[in-house]
PLY file of the C-alpha trace (Angstrom):
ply
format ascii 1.0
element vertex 111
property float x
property float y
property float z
element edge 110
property int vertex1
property int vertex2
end_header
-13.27 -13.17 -1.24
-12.63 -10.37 -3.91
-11.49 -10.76 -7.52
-8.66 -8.30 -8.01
-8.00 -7.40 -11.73
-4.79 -5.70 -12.23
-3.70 -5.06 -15.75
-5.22 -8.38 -17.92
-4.70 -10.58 -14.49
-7.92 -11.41 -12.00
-6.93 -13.24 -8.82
-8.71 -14.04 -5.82
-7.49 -12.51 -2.71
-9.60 -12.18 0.60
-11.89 -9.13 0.99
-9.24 -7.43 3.45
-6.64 -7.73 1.25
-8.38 -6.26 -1.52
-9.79 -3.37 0.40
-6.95 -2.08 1.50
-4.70 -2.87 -1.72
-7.03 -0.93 -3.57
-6.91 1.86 -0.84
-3.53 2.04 -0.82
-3.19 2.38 -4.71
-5.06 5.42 -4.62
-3.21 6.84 -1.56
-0.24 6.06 -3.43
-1.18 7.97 -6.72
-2.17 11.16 -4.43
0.89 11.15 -2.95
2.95 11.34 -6.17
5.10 7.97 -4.76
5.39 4.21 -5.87
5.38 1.06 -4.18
5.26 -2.95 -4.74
3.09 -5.10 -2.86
3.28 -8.76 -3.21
-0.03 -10.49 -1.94
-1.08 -14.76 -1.99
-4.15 -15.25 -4.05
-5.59 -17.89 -6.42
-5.25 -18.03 -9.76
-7.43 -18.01 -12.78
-7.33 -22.14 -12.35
-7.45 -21.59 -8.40
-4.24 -22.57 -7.81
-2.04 -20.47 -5.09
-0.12 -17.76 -6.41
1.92 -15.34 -5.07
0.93 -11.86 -7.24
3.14 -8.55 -6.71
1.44 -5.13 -8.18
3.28 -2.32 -8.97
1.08 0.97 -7.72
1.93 4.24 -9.17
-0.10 7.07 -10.30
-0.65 5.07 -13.49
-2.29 1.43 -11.97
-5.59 0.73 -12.57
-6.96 -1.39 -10.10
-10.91 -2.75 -9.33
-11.94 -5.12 -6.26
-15.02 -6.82 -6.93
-16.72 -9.34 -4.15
-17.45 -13.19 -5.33
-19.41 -15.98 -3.91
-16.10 -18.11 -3.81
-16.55 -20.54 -0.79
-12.28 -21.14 -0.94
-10.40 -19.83 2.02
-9.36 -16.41 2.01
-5.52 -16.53 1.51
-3.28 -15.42 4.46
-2.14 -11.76 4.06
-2.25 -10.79 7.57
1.57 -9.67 7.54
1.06 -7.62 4.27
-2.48 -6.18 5.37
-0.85 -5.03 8.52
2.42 -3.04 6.29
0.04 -1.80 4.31
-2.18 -0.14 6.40
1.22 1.34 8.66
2.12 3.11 4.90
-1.06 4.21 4.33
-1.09 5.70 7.94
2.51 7.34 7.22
1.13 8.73 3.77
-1.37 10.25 5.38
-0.09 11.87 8.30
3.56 12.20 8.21
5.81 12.68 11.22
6.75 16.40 11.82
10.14 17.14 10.70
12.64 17.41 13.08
15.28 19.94 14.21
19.00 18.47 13.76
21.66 18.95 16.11
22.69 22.07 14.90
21.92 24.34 18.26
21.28 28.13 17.73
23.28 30.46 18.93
22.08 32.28 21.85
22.14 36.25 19.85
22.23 38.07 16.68
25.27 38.89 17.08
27.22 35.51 17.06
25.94 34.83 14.14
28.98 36.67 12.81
26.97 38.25 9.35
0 1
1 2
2 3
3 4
4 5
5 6
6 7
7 8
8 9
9 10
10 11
11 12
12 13
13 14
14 15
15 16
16 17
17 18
18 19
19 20
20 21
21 22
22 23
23 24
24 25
25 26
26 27
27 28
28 29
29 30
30 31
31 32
32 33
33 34
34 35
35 36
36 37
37 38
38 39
39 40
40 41
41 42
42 43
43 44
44 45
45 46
46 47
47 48
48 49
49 50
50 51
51 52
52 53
53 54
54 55
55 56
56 57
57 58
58 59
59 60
60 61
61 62
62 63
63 64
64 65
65 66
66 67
67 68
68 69
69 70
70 71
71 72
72 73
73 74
74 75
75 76
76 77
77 78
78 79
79 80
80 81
81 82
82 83
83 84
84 85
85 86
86 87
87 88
88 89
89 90
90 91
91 92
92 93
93 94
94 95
95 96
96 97
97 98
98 99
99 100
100 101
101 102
102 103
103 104
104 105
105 106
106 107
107 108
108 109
109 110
């Protein structure tokens, strides 16, 4: 387990989670972009929570582990999104040609 402390907020979220939230952020701020992410976690009072960050160029983020013996939250779905994004941001598909063919010469092009 991880504390996450996001703006005045710390939550508890499981060390996968926070990993790649906080990797993530920082792709996102390279990348010039924006995103939400919405992750379970527990609470100051360890109650569930459901916590959604807002990453920009602007968030300031920290992970830090704990010796918390509660279960890790499930974020297996988000974890998984996540790391697809991160592996979009980082090496996007080539663009592709439309469906506008070429004519075969110069001088069809009718300049």
């Amino acid at each position: 387990m991880k504390h996450v402390t996001f703006a005045d907020k710390s939550l508890l979220v499981g060390d996968d989670a926070a990993d790649t939230l906080t990797e993530y952020s920082a792709a996102v701020a390279r990348h010039h972009t924006a995103d939400t992410v919405t992750l379970t976690a527990y609470g100051w009072d360890g109650a569930d929570v459901e916590a959604t960050f807002v990453l920009d160029q602007g968030t300031v983020l920290m992970a830090e582990s704990t010796p918390s013996s509660l279960p890790e939250p499930d974020n297996d779905e988000v974890v998984r999104e996540m790391r697809e994004k991160l592996m979009r941001l980082s090496s996007p598909n080539p663009v592709e040609p439309d469906d506008t063919t070429m004519p075969p010469s110069y001088e069809e092009l009718d300049l």
